[in-house]
C-alpha positions, 0 to 999 in steps of 0.5 A: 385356442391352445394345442397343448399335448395335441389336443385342442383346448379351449376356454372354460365356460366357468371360468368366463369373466363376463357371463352374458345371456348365451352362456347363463342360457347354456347352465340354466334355460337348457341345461338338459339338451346344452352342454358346455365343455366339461359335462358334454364328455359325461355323456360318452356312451349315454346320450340315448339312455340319460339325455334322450332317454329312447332306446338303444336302438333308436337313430342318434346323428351328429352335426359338426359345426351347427352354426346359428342351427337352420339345418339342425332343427329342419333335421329334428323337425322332419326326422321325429323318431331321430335324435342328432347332436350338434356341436358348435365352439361359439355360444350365440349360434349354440344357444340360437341352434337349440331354441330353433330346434326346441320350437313347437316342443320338440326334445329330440336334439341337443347341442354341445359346445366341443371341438371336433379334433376332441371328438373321440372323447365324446362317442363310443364305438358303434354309438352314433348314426349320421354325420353331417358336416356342412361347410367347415373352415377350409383353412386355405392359408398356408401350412393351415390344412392340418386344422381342416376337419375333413381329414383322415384321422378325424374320419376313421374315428368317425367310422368307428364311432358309427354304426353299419349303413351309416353315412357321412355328408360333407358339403364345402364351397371351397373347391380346395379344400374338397380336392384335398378331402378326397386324398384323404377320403382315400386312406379310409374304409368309406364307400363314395356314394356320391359325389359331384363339384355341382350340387346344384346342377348334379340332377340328383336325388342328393339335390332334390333332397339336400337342404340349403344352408344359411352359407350355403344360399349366400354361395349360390347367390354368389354362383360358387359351385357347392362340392358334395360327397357321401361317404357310406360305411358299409 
């Protein structure tokens, strides 16, 4: 991945040499509610009026990093008067993500294969609802932190992107990566709600309510500590 002018770049899908099923998948079979690279930023704006065709009005949230879709498609099929986008950088888990959720007819998701460091370029102001970030990329190594998502340039675009009474959930197994969050967490508008270093042993309704990811099950399995925060724009 190229970093050229400070914007992260990634490969074309129509310049791939080898189409496989995913990406042919992502230009045919889901044209609509798929979008690659180049056609997700047309919708700047307009993914309530030309992708979903609802009413400005009607709830549109976004999940950053949907991997294989598990809690994509729970989220469309528990939240039908919603709408939620979801990006994700590989083609196998986009494609699985959106048939998941295409299941039993629903049309109220779409996905777009996009990087996160990008994503002013893909709302507008006061355009999205929810976000939901599910166990990113900690990138502990070394000199690695300024590639984390969870950081405070990428969060303030998202607080401008949402509108009022939205929020933010973030959910992480990387107890160091959580802590540094919170520094950054610090230097924006966001009102904590709720956070904890125990998910599951916070006796919260933000438990009871929470949906276990694919990771996210291996990792108590594991008995690693899910850390947790809400953030709310008020």
């Amino acid at each position: 991945m190229d970093y050229k002018d400070g914007r992260p770049k990634i490969n074309l899908t129509r310049t791939l040499p080898r189409p496989n099923a995913y990406t042919i998948a992502l230009e045919t079979e889901f044209r609509d509610f798929a979008f690659n690279e180049e056609r997700a930023p047309l919708n700047k704006g307009k993914w309530r009026s030309e992708v979903f065709h609802t009413p400005e009005d009607s709830p549109m949230d976004v999940e950053i990093g949907t991997g294989t879709g598990m809690h994509l498609a729970d989220h469309a099929m528990k939240n039908l008067k919603r709408f939620i986008v979801g990006l994700e950088l590989k083609y196998k888990p986009l494609i699985q993500t959106i048939r998941r959720a295409h299941l039993g007819g629903l049309r109220n998701s779409a996905v777009c294969r996009y990087h996160a460091f990008n994503l002013d370029l893909l709302f507008e102001k006061n355009e999205i609802n929810n976000m939901y970030i599910h166990f990113p990329d900690p990138w502990t190594t070394p000199r690695k932190p300024k590639n984390r998502v969870v950081n405070r340039n990428i969060l303030n675009w998202i607080y401008e992107m949402q509108r009022p009474g939205s929020f933010v959930e973030f959910k992480t197994d990387s107890r160091e990566y959580f802590l540094w969050a919170l520094d950054e967490i610090k230097e924006t508008k966001y009102r904590t709600e709720f956070q904890t270093l125990d998910l599951h042993n916070s006796n919260s309704i933000y438990q009871n309510n929470n949906f276990r990811t694919t990771f996210e099950n291996i990792f108590i399995r594991q008995k690693i500590e899910i850390n947790y925060i809400r953030l709310i724009k008020d």
